[in-house]
PDB file with one MODEL, atoms N, CA, C and O in Angstrom:
MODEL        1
ATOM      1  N   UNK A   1     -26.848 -17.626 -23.517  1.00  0.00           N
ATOM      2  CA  UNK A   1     -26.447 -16.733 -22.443  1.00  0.00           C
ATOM      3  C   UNK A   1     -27.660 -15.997 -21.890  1.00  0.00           C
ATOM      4  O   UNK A   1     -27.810 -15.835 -20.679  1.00  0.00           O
ATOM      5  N   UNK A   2     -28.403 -15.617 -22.675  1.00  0.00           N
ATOM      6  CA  UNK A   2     -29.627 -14.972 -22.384  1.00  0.00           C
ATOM      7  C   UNK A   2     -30.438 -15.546 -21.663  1.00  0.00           C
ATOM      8  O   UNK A   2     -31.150 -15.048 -20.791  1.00  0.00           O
ATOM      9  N   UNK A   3     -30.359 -16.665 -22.013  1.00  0.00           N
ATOM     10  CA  UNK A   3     -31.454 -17.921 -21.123  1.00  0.00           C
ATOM     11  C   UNK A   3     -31.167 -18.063 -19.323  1.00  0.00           C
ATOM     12  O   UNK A   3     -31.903 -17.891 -18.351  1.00  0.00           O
ATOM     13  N   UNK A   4     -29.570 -18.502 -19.498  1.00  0.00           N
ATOM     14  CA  UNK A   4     -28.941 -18.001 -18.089  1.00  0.00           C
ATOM     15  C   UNK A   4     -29.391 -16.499 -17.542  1.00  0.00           C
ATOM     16  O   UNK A   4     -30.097 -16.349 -16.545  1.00  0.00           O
ATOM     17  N   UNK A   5     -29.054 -15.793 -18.069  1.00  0.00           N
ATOM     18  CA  UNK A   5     -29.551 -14.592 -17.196  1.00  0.00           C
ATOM     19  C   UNK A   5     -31.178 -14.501 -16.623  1.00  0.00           C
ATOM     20  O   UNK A   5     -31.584 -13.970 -15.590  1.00  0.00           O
ATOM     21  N   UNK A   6     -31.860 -15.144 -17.577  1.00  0.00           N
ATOM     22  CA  UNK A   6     -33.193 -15.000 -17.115  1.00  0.00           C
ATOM     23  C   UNK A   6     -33.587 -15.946 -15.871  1.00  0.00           C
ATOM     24  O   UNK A   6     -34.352 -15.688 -14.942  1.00  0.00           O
ATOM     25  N   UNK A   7     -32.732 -17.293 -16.159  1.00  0.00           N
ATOM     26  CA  UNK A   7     -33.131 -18.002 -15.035  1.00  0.00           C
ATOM     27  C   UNK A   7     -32.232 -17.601 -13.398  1.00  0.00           C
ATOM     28  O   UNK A   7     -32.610 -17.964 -12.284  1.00  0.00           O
ATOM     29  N   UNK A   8     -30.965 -16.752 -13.721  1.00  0.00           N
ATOM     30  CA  UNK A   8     -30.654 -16.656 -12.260  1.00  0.00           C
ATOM     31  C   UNK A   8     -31.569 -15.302 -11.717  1.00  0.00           C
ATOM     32  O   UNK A   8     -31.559 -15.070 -10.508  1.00  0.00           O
ATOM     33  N   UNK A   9     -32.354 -14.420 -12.633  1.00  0.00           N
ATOM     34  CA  UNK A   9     -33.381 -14.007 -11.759  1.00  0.00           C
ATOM     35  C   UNK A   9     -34.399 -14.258 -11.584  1.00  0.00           C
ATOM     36  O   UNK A   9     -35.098 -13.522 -10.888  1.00  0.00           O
ATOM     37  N   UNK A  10     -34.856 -15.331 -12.113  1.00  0.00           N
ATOM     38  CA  UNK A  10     -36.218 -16.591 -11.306  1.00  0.00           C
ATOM     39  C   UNK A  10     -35.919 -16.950 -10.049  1.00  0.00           C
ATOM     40  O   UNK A  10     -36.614 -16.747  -9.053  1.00  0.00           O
ATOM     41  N   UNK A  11     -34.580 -17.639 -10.122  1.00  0.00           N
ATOM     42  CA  UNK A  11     -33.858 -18.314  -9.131  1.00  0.00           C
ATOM     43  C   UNK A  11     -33.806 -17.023  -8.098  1.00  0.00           C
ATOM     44  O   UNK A  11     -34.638 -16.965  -7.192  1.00  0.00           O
ATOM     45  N   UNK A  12     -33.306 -16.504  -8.177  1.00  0.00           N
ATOM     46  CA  UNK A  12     -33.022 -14.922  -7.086  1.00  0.00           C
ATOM     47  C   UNK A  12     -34.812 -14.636  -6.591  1.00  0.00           C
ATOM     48  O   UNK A  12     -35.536 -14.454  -5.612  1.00  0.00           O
ATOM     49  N   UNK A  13     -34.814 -14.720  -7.566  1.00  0.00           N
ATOM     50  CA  UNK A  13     -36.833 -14.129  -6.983  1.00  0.00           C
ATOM     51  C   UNK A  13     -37.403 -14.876  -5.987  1.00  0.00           C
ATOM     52  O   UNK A  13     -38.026 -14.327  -5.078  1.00  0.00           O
ATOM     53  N   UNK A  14     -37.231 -16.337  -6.063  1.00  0.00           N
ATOM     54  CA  UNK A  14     -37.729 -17.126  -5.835  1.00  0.00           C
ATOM     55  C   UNK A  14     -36.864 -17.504  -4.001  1.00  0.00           C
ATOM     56  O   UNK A  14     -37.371 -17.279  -2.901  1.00  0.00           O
ATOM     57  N   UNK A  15     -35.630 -18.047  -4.269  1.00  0.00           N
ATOM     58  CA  UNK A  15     -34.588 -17.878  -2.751  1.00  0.00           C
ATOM     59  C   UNK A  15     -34.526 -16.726  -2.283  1.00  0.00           C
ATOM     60  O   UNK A  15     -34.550 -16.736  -1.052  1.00  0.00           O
ATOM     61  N   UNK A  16     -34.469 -15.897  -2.659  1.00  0.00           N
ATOM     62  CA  UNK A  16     -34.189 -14.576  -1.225  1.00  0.00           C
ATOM     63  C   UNK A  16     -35.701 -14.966  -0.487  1.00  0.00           C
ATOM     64  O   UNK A  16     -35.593 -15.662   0.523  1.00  0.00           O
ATOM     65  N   UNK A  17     -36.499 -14.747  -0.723  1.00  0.00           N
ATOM     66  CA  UNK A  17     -37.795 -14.687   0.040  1.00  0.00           C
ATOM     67  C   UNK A  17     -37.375 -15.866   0.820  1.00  0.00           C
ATOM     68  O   UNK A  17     -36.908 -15.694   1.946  1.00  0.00           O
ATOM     69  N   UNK A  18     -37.533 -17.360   0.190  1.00  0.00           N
ATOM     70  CA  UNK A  18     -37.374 -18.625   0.866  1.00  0.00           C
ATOM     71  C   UNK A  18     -36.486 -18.548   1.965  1.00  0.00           C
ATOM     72  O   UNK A  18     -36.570 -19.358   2.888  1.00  0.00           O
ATOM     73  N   UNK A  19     -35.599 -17.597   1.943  1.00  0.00           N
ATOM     74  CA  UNK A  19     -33.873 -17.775   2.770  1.00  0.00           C
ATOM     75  C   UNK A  19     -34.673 -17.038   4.145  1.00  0.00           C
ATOM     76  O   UNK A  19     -35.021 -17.504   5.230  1.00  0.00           O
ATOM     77  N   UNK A  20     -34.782 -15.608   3.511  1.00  0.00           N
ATOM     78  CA  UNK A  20     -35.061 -14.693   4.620  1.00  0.00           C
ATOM     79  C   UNK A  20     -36.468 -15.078   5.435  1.00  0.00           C
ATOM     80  O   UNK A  20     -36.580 -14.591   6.560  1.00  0.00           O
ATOM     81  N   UNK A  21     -37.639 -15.994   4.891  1.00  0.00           N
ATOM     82  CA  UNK A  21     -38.479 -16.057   5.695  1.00  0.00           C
ATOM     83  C   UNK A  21     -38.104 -16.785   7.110  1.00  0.00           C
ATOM     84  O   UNK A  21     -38.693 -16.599   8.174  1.00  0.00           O
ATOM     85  N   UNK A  22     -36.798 -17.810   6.849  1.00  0.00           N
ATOM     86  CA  UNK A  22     -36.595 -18.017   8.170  1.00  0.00           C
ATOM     87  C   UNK A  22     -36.359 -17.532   9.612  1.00  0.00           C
ATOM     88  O   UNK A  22     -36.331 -18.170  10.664  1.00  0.00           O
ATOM     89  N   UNK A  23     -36.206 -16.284   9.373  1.00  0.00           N
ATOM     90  CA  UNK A  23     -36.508 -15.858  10.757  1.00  0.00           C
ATOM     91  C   UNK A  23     -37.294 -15.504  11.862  1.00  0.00           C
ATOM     92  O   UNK A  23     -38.494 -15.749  11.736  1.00  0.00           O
ATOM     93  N   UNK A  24     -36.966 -15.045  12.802  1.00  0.00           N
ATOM     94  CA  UNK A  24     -38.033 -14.900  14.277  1.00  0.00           C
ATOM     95  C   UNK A  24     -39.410 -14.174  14.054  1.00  0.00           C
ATOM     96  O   UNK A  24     -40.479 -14.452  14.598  1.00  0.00           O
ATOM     97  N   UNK A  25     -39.155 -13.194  13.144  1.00  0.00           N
ATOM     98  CA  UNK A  25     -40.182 -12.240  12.865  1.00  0.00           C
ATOM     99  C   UNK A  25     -40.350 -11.707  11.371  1.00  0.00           C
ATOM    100  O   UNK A  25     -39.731 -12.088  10.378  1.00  0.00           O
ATOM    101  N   UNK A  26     -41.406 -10.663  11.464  1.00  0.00           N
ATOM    102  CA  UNK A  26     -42.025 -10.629   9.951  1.00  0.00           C
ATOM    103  C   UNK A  26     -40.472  -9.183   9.868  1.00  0.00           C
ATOM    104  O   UNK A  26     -39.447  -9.170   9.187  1.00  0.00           O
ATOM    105  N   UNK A  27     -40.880  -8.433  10.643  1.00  0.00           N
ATOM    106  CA  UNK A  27     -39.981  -7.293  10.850  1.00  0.00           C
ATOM    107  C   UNK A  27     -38.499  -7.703   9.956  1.00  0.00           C
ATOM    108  O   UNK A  27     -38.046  -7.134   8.962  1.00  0.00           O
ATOM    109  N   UNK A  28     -37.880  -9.051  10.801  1.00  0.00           N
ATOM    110  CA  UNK A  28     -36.673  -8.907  10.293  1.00  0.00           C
ATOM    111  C   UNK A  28     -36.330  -9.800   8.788  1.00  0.00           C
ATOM    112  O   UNK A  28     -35.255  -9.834   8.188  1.00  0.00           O
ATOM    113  N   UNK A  29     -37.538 -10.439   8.451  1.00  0.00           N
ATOM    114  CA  UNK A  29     -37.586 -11.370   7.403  1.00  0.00           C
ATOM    115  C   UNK A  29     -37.718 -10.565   6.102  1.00  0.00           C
ATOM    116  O   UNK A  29     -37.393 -10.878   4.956  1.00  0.00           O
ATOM    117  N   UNK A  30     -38.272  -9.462   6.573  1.00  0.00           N
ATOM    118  CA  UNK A  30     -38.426  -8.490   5.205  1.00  0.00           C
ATOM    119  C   UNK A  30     -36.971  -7.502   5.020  1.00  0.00           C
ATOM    120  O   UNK A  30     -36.581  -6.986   3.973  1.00  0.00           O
ATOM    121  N   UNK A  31     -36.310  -7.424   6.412  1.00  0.00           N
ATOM    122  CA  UNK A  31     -35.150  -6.358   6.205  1.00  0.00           C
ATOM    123  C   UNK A  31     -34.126  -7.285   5.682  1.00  0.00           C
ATOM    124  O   UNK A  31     -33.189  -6.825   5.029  1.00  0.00           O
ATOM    125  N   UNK A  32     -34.255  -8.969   5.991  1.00  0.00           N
ATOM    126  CA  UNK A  32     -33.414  -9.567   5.637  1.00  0.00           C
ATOM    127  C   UNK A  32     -33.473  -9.338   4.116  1.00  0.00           C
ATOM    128  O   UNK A  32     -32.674  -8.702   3.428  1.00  0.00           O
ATOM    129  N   UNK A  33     -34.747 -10.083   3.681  1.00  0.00           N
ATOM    130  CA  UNK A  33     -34.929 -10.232   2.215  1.00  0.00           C
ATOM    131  C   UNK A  33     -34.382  -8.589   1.399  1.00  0.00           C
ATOM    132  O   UNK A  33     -33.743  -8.390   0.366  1.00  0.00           O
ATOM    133  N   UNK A  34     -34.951  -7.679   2.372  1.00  0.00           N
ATOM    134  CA  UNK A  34     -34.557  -6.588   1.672  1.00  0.00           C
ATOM    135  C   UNK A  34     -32.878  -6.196   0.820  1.00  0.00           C
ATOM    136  O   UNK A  34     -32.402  -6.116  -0.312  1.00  0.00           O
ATOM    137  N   UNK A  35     -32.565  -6.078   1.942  1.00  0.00           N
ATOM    138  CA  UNK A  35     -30.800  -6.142   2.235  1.00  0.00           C
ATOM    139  C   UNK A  35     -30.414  -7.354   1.310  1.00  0.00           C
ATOM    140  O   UNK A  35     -29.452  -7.164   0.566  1.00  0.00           O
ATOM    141  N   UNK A  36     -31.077  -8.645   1.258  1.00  0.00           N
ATOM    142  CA  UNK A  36     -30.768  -9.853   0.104  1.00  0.00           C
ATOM    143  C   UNK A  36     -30.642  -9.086  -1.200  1.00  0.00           C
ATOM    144  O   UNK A  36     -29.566  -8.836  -1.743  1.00  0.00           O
ATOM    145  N   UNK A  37     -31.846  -8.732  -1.656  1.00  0.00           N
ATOM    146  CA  UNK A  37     -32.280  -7.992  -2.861  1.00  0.00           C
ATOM    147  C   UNK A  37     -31.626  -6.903  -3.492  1.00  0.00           C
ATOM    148  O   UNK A  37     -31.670  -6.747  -4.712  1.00  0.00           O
ATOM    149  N   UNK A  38     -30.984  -6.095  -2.677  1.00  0.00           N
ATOM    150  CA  UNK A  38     -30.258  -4.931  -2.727  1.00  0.00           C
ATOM    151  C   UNK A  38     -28.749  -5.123  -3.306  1.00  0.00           C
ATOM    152  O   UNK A  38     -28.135  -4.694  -4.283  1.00  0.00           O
ATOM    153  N   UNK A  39     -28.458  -5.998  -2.194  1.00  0.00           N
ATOM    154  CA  UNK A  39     -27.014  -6.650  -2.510  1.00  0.00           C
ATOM    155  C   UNK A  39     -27.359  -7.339  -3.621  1.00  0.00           C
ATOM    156  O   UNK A  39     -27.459  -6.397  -4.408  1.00  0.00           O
ATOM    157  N   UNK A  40     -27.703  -8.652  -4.473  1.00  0.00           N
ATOM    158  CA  UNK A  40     -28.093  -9.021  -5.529  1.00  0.00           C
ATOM    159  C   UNK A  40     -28.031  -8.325  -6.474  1.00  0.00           C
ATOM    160  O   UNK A  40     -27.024  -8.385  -7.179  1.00  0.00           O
ATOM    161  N   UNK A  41     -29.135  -7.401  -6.806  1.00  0.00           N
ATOM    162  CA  UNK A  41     -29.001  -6.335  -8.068  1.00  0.00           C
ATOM    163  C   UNK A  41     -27.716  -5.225  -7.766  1.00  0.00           C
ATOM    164  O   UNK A  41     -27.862  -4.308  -8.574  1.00  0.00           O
ATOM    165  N   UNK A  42     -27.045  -5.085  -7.282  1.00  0.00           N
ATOM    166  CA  UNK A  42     -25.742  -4.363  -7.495  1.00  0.00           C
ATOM    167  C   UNK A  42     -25.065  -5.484  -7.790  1.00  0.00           C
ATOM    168  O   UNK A  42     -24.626  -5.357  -8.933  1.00  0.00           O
ATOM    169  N   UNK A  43     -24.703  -6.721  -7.237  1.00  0.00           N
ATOM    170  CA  UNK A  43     -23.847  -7.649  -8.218  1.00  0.00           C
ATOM    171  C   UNK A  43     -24.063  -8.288  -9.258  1.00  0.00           C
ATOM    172  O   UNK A  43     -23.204  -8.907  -9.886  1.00  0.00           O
ATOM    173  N   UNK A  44     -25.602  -8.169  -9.631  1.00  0.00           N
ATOM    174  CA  UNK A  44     -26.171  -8.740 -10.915  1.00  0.00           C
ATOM    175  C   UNK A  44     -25.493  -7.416 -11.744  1.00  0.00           C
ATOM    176  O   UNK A  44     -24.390  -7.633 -12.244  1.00  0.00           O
ATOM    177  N   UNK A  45     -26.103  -6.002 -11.931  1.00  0.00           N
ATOM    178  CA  UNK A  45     -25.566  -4.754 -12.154  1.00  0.00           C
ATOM    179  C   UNK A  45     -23.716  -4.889 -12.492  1.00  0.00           C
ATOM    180  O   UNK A  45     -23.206  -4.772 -13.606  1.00  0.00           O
ATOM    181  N   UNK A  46     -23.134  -5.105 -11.460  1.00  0.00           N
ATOM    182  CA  UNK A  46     -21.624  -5.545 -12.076  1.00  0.00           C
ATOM    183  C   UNK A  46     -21.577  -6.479 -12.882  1.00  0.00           C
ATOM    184  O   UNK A  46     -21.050  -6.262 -13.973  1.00  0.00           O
ATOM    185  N   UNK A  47     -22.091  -7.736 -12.594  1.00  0.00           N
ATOM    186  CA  UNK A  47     -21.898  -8.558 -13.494  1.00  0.00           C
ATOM    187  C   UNK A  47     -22.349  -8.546 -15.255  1.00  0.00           C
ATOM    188  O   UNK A  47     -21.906  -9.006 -16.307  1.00  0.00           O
ATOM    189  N   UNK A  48     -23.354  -7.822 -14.848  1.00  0.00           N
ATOM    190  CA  UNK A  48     -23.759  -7.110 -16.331  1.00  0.00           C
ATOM    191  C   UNK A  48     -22.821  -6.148 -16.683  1.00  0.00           C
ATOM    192  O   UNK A  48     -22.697  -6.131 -17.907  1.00  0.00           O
ATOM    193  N   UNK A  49     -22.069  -5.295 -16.089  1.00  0.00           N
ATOM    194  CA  UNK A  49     -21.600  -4.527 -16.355  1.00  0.00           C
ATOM    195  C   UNK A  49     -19.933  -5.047 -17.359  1.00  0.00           C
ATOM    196  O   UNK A  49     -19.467  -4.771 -18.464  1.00  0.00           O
ATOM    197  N   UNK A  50     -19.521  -5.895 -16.196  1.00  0.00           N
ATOM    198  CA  UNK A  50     -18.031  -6.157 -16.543  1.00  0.00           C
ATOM    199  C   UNK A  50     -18.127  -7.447 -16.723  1.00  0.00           C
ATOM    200  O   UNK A  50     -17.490  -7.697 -17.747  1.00  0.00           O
ATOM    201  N   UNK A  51     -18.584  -8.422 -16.279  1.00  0.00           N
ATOM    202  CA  UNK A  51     -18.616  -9.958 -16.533  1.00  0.00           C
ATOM    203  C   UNK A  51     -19.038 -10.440 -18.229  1.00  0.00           C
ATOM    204  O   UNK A  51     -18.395 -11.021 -19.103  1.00  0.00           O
ATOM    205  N   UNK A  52     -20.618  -9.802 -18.161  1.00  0.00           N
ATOM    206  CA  UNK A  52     -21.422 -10.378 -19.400  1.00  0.00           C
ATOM    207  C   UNK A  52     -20.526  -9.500 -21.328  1.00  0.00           C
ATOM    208  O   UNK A  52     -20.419 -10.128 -22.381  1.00  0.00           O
ATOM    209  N   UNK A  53     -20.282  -8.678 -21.199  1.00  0.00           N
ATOM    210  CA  UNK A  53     -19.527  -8.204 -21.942  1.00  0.00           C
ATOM    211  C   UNK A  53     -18.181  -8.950 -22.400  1.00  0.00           C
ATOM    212  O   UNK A  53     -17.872  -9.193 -23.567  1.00  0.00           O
ATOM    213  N   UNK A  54     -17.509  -9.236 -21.351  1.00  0.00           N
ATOM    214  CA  UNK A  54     -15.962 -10.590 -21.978  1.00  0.00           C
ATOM    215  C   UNK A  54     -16.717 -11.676 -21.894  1.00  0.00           C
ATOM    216  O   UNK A  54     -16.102 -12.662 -22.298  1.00  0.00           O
ATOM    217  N   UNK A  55     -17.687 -11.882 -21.572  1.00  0.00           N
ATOM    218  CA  UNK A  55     -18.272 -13.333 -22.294  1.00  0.00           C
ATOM    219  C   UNK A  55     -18.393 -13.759 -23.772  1.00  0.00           C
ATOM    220  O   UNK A  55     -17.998 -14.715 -24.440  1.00  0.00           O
ATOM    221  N   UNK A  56     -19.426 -12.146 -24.091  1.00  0.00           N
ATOM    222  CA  UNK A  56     -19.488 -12.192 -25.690  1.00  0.00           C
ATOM    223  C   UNK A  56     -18.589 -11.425 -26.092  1.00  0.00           C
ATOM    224  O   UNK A  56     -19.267 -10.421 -26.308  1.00  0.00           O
ATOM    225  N   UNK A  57     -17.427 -11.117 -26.388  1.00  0.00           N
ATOM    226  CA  UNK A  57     -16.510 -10.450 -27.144  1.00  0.00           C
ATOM    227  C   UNK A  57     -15.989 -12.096 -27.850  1.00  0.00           C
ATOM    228  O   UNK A  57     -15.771 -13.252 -27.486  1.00  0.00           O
ATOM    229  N   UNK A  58     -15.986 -11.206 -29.127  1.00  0.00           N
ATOM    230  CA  UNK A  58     -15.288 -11.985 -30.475  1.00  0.00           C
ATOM    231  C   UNK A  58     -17.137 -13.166 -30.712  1.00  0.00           C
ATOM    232  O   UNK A  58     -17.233 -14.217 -31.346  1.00  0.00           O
ATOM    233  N   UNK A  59     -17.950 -12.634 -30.156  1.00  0.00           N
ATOM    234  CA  UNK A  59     -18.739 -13.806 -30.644  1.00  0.00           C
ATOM    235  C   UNK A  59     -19.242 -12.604 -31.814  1.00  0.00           C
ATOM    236  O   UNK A  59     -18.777 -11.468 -31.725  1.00  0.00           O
ATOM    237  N   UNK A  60     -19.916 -12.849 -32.564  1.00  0.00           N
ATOM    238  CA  UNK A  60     -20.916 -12.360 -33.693  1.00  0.00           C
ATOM    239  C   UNK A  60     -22.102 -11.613 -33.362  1.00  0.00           C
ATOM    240  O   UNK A  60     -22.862 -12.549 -33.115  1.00  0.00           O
ATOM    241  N   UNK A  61     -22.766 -10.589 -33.192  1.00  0.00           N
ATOM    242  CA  UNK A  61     -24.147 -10.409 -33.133  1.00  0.00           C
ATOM    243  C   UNK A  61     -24.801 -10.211 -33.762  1.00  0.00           C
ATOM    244  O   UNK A  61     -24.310 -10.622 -34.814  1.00  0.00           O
ATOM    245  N   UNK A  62     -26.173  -9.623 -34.073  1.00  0.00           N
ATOM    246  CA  UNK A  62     -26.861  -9.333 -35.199  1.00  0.00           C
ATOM    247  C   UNK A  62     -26.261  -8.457 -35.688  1.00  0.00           C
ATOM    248  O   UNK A  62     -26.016  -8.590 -36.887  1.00  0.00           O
ATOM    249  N   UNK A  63     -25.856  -7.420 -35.112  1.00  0.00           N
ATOM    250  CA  UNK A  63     -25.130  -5.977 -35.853  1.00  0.00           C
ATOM    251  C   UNK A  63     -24.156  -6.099 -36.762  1.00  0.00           C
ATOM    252  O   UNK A  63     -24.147  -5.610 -37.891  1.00  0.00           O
ATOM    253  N   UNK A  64     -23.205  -6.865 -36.173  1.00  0.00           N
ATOM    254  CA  UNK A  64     -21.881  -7.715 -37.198  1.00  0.00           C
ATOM    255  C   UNK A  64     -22.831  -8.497 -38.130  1.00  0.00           C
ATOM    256  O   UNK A  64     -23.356  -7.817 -39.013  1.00  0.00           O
ATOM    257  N   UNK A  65     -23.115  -9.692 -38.090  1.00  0.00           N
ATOM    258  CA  UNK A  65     -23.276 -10.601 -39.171  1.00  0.00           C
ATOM    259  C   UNK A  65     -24.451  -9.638 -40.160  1.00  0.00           C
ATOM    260  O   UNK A  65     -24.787 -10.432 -41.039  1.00  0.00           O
ATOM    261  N   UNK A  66     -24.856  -8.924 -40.289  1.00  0.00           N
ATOM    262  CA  UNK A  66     -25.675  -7.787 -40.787  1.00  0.00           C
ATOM    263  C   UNK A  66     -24.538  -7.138 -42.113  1.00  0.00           C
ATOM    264  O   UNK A  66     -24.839  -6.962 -43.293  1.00  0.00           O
ATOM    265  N   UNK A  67     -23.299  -6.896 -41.500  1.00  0.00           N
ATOM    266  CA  UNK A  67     -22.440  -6.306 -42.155  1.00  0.00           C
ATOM    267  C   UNK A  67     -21.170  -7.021 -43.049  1.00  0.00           C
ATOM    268  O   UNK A  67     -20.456  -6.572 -43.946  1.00  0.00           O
ATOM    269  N   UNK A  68     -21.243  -8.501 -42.292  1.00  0.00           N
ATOM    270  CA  UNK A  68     -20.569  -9.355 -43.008  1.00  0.00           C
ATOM    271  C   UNK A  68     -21.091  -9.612 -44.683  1.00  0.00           C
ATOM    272  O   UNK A  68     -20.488 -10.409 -45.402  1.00  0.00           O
TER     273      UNK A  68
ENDMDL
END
């Protein structure tokens, strides 16, 4: 799971720039990317929040198997 998370923010790092450079100007390629970036980490942020949590429930972590 950890591995996933690291690569969809390679992936994110890497496409927003690629996406937003397409436009007319430098001006709006950066407000694009900006506004990309912004939006991104608030749904990465939820998804960490409420997603990644019922992923691992009932799995084991170090803390548990420590106490087993």
């Amino acid at each position: 799971m950890q591995k996933a998370l690291l690569i969809s923010i390679l992936v994110a790092t890497v496409l927003i720039p690629l996406v937003s450079a397409r436009g007319g100007s430098v001006k709006s390629a950066v407000r694009r990317s900006m506004i990309a970036t912004s939006v991104f980490c608030v749904l990465y942020w939820l998804g960490l929040l409420f997603v990644y949590p019922a992923l691992t429930t009932g799995k084991p972590n170090m803390q548990n198997q420590g106490q087993m």
